[in-house]
C-alpha positions as YAML, in Angstrom:
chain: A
units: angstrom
residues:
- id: 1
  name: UNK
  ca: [-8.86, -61.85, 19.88]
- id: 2
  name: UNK
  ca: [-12.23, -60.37, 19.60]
- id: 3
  name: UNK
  ca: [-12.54, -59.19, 22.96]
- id: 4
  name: UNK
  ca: [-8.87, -57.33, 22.50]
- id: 5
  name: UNK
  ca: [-10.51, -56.19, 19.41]
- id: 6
  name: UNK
  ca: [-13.66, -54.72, 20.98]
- id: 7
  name: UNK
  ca: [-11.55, -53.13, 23.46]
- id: 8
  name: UNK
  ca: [-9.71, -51.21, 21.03]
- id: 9
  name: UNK
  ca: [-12.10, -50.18, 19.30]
- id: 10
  name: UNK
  ca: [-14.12, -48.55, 22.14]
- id: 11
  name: UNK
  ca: [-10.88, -47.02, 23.34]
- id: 12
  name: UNK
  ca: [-10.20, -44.90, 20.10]
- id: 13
  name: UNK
  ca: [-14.18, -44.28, 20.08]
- id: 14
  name: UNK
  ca: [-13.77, -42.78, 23.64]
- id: 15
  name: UNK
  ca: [-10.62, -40.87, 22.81]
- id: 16
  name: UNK
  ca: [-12.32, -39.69, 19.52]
- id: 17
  name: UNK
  ca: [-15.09, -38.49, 21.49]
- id: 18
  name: UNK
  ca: [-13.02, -36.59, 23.81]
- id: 19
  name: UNK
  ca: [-10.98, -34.72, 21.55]
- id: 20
  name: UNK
  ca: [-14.32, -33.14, 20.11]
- id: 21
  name: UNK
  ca: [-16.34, -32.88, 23.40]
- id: 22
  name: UNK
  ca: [-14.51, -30.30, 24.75]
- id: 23
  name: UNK
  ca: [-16.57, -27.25, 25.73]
- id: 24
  name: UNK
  ca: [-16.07, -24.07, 23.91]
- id: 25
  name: UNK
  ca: [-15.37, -21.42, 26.53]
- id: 26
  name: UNK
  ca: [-14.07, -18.31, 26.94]
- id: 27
  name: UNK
  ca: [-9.81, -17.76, 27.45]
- id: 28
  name: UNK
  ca: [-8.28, -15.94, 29.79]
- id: 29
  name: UNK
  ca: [-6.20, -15.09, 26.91]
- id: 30
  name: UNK
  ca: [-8.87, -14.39, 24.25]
- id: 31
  name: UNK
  ca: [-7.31, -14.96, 20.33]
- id: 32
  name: UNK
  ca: [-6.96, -12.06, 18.16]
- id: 33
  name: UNK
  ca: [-5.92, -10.93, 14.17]
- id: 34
  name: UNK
  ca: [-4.70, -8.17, 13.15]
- id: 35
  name: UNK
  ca: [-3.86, -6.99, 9.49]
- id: 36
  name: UNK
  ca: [-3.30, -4.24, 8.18]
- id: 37
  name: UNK
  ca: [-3.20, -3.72, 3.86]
- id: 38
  name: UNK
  ca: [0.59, -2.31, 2.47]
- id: 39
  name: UNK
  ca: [0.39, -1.35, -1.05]
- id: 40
  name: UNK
  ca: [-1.71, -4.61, -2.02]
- id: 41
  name: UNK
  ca: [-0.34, -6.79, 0.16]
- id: 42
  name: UNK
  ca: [-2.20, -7.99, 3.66]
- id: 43
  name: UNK
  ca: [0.03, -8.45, 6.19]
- id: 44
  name: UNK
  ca: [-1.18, -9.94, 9.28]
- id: 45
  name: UNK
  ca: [-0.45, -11.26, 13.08]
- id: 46
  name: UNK
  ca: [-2.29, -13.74, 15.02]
- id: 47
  name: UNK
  ca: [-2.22, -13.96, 18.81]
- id: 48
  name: UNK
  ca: [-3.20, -14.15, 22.01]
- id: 49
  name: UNK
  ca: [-4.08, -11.60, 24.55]
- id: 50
  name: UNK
  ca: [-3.01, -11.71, 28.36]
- id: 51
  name: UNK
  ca: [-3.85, -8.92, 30.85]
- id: 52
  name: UNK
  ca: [-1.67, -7.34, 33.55]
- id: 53
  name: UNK
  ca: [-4.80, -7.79, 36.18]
- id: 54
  name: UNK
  ca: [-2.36, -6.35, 38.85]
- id: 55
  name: UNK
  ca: [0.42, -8.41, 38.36]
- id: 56
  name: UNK
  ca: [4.44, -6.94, 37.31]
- id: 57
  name: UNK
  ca: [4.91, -7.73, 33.81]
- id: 58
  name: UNK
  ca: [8.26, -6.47, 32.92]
- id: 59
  name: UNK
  ca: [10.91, -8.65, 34.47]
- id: 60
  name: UNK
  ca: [8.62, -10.60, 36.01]
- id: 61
  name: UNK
  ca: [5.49, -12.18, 34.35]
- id: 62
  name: UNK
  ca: [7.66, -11.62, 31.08]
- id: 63
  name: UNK
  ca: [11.29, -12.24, 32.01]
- id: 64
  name: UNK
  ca: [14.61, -10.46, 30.91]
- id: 65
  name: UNK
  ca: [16.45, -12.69, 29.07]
- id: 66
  name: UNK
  ca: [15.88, -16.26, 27.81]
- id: 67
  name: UNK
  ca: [13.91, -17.79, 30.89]
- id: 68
  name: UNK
  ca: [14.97, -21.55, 31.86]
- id: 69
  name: UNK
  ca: [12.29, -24.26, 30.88]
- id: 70
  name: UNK
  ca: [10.93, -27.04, 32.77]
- id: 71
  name: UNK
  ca: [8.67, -28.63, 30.17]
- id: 72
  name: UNK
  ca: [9.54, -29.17, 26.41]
- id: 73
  name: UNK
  ca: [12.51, -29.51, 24.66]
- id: 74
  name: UNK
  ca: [14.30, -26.20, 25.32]
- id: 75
  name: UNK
  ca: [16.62, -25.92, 28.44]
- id: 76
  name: UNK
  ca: [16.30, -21.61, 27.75]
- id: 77
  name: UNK
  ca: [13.57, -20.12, 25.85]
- id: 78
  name: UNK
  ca: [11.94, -16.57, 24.55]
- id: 79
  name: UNK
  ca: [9.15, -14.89, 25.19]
- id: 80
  name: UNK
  ca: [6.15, -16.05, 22.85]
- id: 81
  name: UNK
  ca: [4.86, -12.17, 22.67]
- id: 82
  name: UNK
  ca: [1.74, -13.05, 23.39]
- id: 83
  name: UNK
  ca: [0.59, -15.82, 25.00]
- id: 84
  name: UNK
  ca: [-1.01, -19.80, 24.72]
- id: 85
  name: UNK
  ca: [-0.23, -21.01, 20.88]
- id: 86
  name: UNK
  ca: [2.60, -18.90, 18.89]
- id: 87
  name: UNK
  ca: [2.22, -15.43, 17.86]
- id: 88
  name: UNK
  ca: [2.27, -16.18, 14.01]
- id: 89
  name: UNK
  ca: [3.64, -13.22, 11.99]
- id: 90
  name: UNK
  ca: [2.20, -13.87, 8.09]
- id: 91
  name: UNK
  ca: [3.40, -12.26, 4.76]
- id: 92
  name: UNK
  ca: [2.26, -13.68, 2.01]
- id: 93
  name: UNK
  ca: [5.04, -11.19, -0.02]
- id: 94
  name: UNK
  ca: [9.20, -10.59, 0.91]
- id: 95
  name: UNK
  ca: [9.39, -8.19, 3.16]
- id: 96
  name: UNK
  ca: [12.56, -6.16, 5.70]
- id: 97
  name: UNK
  ca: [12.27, -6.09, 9.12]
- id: 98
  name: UNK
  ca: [14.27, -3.09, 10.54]
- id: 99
  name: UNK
  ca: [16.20, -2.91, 7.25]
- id: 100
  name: UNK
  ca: [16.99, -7.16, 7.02]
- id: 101
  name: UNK
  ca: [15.09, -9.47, 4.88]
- id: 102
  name: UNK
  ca: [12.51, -11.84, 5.58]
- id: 103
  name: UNK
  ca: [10.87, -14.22, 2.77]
- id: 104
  name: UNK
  ca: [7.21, -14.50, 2.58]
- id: 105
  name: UNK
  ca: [6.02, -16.95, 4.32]
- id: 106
  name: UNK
  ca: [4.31, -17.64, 8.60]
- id: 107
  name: UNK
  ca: [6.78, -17.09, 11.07]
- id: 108
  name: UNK
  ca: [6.57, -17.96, 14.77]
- id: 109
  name: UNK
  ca: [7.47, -14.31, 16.34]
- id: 110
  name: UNK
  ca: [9.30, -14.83, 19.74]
- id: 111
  name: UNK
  ca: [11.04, -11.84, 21.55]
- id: 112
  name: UNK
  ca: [13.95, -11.76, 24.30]
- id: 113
  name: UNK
  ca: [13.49, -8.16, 25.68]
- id: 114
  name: UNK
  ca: [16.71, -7.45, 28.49]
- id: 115
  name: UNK
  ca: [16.59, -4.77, 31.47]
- id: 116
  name: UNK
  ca: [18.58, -2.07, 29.50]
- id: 117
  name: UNK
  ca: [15.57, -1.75, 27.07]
- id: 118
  name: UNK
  ca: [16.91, -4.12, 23.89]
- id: 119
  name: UNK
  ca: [15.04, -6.23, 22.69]
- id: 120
  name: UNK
  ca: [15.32, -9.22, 20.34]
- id: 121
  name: UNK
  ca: [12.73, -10.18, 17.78]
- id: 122
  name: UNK
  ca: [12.62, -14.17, 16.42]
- id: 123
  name: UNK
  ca: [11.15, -14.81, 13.70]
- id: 124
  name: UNK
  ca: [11.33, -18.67, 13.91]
- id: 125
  name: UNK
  ca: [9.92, -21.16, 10.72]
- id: 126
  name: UNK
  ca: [8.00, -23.02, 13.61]
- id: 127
  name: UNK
  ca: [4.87, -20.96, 13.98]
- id: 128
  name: UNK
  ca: [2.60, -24.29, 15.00]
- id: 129
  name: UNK
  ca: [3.91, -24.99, 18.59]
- id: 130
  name: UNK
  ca: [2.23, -23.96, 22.14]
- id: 131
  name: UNK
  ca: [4.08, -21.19, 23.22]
- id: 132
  name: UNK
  ca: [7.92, -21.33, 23.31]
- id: 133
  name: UNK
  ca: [8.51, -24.58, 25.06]
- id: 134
  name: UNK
  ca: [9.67, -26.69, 22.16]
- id: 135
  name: UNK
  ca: [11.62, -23.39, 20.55]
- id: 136
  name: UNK
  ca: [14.84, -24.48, 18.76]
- id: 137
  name: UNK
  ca: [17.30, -22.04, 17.69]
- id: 138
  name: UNK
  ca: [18.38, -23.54, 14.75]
- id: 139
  name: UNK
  ca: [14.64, -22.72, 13.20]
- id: 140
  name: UNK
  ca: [15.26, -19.13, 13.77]
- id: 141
  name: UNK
  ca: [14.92, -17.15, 9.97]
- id: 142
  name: UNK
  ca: [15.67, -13.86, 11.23]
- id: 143
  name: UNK
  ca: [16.68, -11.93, 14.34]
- id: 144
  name: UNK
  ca: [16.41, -8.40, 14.92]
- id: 145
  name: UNK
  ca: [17.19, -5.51, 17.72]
- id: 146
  name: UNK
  ca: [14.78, -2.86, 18.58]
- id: 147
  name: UNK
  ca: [13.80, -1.14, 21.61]
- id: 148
  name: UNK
  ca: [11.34, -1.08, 24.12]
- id: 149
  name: UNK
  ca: [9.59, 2.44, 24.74]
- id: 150
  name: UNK
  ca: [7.31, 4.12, 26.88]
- id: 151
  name: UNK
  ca: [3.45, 3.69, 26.45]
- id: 152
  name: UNK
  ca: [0.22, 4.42, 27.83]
- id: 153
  name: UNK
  ca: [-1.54, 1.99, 29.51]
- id: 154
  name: UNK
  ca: [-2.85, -1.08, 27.82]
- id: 155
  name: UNK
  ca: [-4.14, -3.56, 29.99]
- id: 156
  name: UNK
  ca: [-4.45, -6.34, 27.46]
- id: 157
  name: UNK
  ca: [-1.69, -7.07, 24.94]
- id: 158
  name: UNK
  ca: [-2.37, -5.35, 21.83]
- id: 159
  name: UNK
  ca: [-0.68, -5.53, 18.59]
- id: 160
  name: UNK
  ca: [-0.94, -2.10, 16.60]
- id: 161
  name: UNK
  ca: [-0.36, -1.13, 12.44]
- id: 162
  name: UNK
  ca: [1.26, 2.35, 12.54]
- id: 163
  name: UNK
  ca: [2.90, 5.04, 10.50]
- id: 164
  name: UNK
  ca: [0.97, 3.41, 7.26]
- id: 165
  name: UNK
  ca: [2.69, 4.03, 3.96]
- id: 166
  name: UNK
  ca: [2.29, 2.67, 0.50]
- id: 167
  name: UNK
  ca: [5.88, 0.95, 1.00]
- id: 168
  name: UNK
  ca: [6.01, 0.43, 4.69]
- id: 169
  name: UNK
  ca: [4.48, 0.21, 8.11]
- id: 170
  name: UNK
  ca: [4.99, -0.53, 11.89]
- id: 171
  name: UNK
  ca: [3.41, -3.10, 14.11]
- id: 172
  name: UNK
  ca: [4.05, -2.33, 17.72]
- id: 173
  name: UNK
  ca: [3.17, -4.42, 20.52]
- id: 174
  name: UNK
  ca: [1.91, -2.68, 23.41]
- id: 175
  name: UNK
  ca: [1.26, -3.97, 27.24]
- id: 176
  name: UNK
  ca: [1.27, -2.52, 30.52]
- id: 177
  name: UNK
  ca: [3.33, 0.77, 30.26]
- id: 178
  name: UNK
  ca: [5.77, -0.19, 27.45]
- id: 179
  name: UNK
  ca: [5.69, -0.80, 23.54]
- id: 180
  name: UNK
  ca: [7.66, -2.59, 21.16]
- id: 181
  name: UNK
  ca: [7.50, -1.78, 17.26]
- id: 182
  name: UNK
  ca: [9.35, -2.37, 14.41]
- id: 183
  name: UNK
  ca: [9.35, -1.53, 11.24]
- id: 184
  name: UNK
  ca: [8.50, -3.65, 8.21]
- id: 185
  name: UNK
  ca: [9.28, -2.23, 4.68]
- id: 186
  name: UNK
  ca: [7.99, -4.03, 1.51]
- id: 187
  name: UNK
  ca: [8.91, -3.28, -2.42]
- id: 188
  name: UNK
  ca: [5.11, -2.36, -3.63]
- id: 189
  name: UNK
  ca: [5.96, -1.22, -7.18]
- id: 190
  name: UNK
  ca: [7.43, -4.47, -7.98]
- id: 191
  name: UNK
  ca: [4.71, -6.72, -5.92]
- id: 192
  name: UNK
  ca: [2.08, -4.60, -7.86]
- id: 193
  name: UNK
  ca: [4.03, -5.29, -11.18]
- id: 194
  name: UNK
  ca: [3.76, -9.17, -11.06]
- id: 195
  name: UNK
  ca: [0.67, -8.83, -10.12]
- id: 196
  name: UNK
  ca: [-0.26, -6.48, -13.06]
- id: 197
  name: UNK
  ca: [2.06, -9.10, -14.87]
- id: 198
  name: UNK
  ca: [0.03, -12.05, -13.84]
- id: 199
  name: UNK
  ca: [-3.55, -10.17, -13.86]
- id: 200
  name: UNK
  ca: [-3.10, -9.36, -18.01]
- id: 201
  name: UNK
  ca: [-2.98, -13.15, -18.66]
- id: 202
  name: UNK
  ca: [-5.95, -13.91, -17.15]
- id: 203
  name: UNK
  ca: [-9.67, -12.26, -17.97]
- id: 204
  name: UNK
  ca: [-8.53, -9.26, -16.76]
- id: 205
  name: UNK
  ca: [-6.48, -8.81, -19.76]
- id: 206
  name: UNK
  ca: [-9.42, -8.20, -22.07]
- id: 207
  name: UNK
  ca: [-10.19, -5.09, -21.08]
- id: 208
  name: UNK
  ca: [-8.45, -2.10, -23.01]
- id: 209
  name: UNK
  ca: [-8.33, 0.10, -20.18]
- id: 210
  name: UNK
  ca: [-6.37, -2.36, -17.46]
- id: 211
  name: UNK
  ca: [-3.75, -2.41, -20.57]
- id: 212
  name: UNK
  ca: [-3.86, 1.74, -19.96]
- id: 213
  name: UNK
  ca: [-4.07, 1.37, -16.12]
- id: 214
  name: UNK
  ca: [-1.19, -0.77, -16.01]
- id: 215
  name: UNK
  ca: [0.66, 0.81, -18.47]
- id: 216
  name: UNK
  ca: [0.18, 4.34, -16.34]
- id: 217
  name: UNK
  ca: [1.21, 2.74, -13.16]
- id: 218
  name: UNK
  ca: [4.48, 1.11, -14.75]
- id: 219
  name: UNK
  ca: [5.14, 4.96, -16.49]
- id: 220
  name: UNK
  ca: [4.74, 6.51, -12.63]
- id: 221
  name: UNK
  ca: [7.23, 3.69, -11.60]
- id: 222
  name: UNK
  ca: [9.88, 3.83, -13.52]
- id: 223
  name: UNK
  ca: [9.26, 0.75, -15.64]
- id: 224
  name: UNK
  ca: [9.46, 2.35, -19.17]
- id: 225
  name: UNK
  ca: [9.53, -1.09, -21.64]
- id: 226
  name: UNK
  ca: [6.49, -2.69, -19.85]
- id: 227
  name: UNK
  ca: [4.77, 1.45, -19.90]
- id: 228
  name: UNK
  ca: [5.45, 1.09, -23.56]
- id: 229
  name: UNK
  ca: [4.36, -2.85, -24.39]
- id: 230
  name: UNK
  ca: [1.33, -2.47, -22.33]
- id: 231
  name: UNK
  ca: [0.08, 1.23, -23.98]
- id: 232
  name: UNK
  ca: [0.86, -0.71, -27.26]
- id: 233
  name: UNK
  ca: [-1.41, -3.25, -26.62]
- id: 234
  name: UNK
  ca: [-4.38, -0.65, -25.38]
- id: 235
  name: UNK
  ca: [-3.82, 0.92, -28.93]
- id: 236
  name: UNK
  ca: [-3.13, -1.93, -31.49]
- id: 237
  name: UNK
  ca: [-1.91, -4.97, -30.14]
- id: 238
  name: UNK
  ca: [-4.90, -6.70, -29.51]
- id: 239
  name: UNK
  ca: [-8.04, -7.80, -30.71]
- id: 240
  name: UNK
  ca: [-9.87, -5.20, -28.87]
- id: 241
  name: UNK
  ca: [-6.89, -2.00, -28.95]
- id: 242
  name: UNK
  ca: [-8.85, 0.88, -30.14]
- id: 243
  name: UNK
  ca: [-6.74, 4.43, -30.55]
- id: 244
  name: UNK
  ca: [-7.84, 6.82, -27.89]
- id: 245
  name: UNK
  ca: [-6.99, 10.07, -26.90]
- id: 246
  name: UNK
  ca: [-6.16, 8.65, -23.17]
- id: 247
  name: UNK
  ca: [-3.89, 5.99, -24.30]
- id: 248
  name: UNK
  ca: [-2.16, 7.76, -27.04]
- id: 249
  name: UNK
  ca: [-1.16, 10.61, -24.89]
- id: 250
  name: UNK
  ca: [-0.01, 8.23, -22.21]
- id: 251
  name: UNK
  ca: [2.25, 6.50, -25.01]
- id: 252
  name: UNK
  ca: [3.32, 10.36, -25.70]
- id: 253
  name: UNK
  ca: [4.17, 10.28, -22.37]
- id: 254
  name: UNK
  ca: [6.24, 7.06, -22.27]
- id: 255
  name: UNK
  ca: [8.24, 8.01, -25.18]
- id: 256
  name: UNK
  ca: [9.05, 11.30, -23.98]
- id: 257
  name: UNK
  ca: [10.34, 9.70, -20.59]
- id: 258
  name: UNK
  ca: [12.61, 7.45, -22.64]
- id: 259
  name: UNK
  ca: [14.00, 10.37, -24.29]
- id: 260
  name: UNK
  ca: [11.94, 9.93, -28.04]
- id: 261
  name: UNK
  ca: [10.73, 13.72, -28.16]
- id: 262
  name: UNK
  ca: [10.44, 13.90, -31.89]
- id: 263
  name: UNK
  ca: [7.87, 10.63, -31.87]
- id: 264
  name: UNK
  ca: [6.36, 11.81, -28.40]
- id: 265
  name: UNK
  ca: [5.28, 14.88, -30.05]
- id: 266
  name: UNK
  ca: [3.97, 13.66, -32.99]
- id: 267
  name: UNK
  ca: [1.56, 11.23, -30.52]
- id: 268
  name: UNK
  ca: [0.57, 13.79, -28.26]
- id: 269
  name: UNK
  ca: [-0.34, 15.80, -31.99]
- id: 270
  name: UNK
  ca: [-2.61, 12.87, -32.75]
- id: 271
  name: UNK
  ca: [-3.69, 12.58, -29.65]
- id: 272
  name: UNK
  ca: [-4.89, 15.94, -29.22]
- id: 273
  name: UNK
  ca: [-6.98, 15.54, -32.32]
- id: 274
  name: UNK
  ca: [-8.90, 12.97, -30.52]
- id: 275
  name: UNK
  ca: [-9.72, 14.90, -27.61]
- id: 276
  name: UNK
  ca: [-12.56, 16.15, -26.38]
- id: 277
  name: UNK
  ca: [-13.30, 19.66, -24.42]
- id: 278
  name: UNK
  ca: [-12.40, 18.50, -20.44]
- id: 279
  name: UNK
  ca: [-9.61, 16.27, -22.08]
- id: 280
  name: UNK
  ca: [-8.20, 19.67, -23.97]
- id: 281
  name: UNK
  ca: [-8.43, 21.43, -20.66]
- id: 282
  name: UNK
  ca: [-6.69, 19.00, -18.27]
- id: 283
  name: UNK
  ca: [-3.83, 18.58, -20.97]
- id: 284
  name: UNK
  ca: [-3.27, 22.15, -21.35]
- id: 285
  name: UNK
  ca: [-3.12, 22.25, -17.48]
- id: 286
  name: UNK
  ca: [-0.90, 18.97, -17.22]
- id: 287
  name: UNK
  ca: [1.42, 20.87, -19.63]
- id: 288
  name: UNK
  ca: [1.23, 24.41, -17.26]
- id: 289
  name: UNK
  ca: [2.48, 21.89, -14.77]
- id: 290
  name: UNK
  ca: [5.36, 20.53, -16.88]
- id: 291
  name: UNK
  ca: [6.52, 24.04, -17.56]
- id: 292
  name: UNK
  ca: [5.95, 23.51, -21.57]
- id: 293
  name: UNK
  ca: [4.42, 26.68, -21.90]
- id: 294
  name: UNK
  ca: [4.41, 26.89, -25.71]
- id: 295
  name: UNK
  ca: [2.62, 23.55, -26.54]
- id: 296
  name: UNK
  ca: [0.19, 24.18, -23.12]
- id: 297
  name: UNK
  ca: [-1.00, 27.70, -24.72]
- id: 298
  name: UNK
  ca: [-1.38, 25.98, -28.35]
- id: 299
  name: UNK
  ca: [-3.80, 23.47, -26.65]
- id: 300
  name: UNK
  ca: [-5.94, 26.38, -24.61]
- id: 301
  name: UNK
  ca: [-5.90, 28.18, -27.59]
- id: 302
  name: UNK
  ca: [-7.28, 25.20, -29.74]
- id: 303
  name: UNK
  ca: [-9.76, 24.61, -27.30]
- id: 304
  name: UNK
  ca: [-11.33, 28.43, -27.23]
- id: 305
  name: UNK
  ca: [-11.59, 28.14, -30.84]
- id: 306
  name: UNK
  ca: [-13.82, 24.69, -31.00]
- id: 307
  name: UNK
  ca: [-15.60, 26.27, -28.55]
- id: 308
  name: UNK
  ca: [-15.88, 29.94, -28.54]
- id: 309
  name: UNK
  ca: [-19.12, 29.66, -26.26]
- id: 310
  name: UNK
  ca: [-17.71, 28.08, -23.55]
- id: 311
  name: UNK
  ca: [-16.40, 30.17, -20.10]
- id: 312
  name: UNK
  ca: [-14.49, 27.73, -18.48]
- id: 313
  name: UNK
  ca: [-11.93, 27.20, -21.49]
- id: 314
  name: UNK
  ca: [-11.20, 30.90, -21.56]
- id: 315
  name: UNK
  ca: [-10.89, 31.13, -18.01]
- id: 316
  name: UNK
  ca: [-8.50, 28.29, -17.93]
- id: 317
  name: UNK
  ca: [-6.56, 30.25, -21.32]
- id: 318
  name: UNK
  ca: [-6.44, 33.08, -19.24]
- id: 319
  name: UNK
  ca: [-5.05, 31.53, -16.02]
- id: 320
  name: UNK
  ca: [-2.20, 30.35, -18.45]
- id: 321
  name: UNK
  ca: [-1.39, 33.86, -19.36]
- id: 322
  name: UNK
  ca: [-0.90, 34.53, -15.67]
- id: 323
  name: UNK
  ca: [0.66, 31.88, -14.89]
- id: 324
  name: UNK
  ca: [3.23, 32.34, -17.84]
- id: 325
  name: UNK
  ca: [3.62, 36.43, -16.63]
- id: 326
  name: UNK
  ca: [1.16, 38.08, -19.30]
- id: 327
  name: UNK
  ca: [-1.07, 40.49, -17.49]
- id: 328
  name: UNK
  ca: [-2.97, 41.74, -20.69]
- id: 329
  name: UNK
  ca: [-3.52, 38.55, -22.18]
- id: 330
  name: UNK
  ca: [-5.02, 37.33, -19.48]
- id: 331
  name: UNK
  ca: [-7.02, 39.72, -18.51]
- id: 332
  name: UNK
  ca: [-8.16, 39.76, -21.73]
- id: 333
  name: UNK
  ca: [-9.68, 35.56, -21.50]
- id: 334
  name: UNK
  ca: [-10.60, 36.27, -18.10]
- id: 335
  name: UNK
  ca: [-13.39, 39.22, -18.69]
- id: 336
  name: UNK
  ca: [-14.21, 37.50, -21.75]
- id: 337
  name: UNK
  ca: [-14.94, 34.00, -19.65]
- id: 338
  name: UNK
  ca: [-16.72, 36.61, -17.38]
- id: 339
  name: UNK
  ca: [-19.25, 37.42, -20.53]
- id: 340
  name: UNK
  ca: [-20.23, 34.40, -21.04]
- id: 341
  name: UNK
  ca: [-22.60, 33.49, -18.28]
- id: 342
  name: UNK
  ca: [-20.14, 31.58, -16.36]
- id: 343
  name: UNK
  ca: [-21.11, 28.54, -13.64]
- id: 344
  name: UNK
  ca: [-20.90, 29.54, -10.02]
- id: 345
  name: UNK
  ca: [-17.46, 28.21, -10.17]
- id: 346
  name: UNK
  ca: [-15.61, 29.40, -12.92]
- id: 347
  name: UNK
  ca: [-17.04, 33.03, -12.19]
- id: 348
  name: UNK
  ca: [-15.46, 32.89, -8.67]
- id: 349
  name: UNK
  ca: [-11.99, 31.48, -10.30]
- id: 350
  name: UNK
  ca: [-11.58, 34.29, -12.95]
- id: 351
  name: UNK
  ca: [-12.84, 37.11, -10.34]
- id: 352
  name: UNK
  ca: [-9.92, 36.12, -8.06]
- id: 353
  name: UNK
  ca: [-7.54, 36.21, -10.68]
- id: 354
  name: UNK
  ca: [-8.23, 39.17, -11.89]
- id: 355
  name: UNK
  ca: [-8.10, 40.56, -8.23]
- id: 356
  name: UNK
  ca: [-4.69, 39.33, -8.29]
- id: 357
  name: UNK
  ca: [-3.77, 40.79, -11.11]
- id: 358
  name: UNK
  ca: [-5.09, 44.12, -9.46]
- id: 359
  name: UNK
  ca: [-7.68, 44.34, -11.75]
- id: 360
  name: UNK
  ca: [-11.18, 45.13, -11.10]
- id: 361
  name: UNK
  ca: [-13.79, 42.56, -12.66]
...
C-alpha cells in the first residue's frame, strides 16, 4: 500500500512538473489584442496571427465552407479566424453586429467564408476551446452575413478598428489579398448615462461640478428629467450646491428645452447677474447662435457698460450688429473697440469686419 502510494505520488509530482516546465518560445502564430475605445466603452479581440509564407489561403489553407473534422467533437466545423486558441471577441457593454444584437459578454468568433464572397460570422458562447474542433452549433449567440473584399497585402492576419465614431466602429480582418469587416454599433448616450448614474453615488458625487457635467451631457442627449435633477443638485440639493452662473444658466437651458420659457428666462436673468466678463461674452455669442437676437444684444450691451474700458466686449457688440444686419451700429462698437488699444487679436477681428462692411478702419 505504501509502495502504490509512493508511486502515485511521484507520478502527479512528474506530471506537475511537466505542465510548468514547458519552455517559453516563440509561435509560429504569435498572440495578439486589439481594442479600440467606443464612446467609453473598450471593445476588444484577442487572437492569433498566421502568415501566408507562400502558401494559397483562400479556399485552401482557409476552406470554403464548413471543413470536415478529424479530431474533436465536430463532424463539420468553421474557420477559427485566426488561428491556435479561439479568436475571443469581448464587450463588456450590448452591442449590434451588422444591425443584430449581441449581449455583452466574450464570444468565440468563428467565420464560414464561401467562394461567391459571403461570409458568415459566429459568435459562439464557447470562447475557451483550441481552435474550432470541439465547435457546437447549438452555442452559437449570433450569426451574421458580410462580405469579403479586396485588400492590400497583409502577410500576417491582422485585425483592424476602422471608421471610429462615438456610437460605432468596424473591425476588419485582413490576410493575404482580402478583408473582412463588420460593423459594430453601440448605444453610448445610454452606456454613458448609467455610468453617470452609477458614478454620482459613489465619491464622485461630491463634487458640484460632475452634478453640472452630467447634467450638461444628459441636456445634449435628450434626457431632460435627469438634465433637470442633476442641475438641481449642483445648485441646492446638496450639502455642497452653491448657485453659479454656469449651473444656473444650464438649468435656464433645461427648462427652456422642456418648453418652461417664462421660468427659463427668469434663470438665465439671475444667472446673468452672476456672470463675469468672458461668461457675458460667450452667452451673448451662444445667444447670436440661437438666433435670440434681442436678449443676445441686451447681454453685449450689459457687458460694454460694466466695462466701458474693455475692446474685446465692443468688438464682440459690434460683430452682433453685423451679424443682426446693422451696418452703423456696428461700425460704430467696432472703431470704438479699435480706440481702445486692442490685443493683437481683437484688432485683427474688428479690422476685418469692418472691411466687410466696406468700411475703411
Amino acid at each position: 500500500m505504501k509502495k502504490l502510494f509512493l508511486t502515485v505520488l511521484l507520478l502527479s509530482i512528474f506530471l506537475i512538473t511537466k505542465s510548468q516546465a514547458q519552455l517559453n518560445l516563440p509561435q509560429g502564430s504569435p498572440k495578439a489584442e486589439v481594442s479600440q475605445k467606443i464612446g467609453i466603452s473598450d471593445i476588444s479581440i484577442t487572437y492569433s496571427r498566421p502568415s501566408v509564407n507562400g502558401r494559397a489561403v483562400w479556399g485552401n489553407l482557409v476552406p470554403y465552407g464548413m471543413a470536415p473534422n478529424n479530431f474533436g467533437t465536430a463532424k463539420e466545423i468553421p474557420w477559427r479566424a485566426g488561428a491556435n486558441e479561439n479568436t475571443a471577441f469581448i464587450t463588456p457593454v450590448d452591442v449590434k453586429i451588422e444591425g443584430q444584437a449581441l449581449a455583452a459578454g466574450t464570444y468565440g468568433l468563428h467565420m464560414i467564408p464561401e467562394e461567391s464572397g459571403d461570409v458568415t460570422l459566429i459568435f459562439s458562447d464557447n470562447a475557451t476551446s483550441w481552435g474550432s474542433f470541439f465547435y457546437d452549433v447549438n452555442e452559437d449567440a449570433l450569426r451574421v452575413k458580410v462580405k469579403m473584399m479586396d485588400a492590400e497585402m497583409h502577410e500576417q492576419l491582422t485585425y483592424d478598428f476602422e471608421n471610429v465614431k462615438t456610437n460605432e466602429a468596424t473591425l476588419a480582418l485582413y490576410w493575404e489579398k482580402k478583408k473582412i469587416p463588420f460593423k459594430i454599433e453601440l448605444n453610448t448616450p445610454e452606456v454613458v448615462m448609467d455610468q453617470i448614474r452609477n458614478d454620482l453615488r459613489n465619491n464622485k458625487g461630491f463634487v458640484r461640478q460632475n452634478w453640472e457635467q452630467a447634467a450638461n451631457y444628459a441636456l445634449n442627449n435628450g434626457y431632460l428629467e435627469d438634465a433637470e435633477k442633476w442641475a438641481d443638485a449642483a445648485i441646492t440639493g446638496n450639502f455642497f450646491s452653491q448657485e453659479t452662473y454656469q449651473n444656473l444658466s444650464l438649468k435656464s437651458q433645461i427648462l427652456a428645452k422642456k418648453g418652461d420659457k417664462t421660468a427659463a428666462v427668469e434663470t438665465m436673468d439671475k444667472a446673468i447677474g452672476m456672470a463675469n466678463t468672458n461668461q457675458l461674452n460667450q452667452l451673448g455669442y451662444q445667444l447670436l447662435g440661437n438666433q435670440n437676437y434681442e436678449k443676445a444684444l441686451e447681454v453685449f450691451h450689459l457687458n460694454v457698460k460694466n466695462n466701458p474700458t474693455d475692446a474685446n466686449v465692443h468688438d464682440s457688440l459690434g460683430e452682433a450688429y453685423k451679424i443682426m444686419g446693422d451696418k452703423e451700429n456696428a461700425v460704430k462698437y467696432l472703431k470704438m473697440a479699435l480706440g481702445l488699444n486692442p490685443a493683437e487679436n481683437v484688432k485683427a477681428n474688428s479690422i476685418k469686419l469692418l472691411n466687410e462692411l466696406g468700411v475703411k478702419p
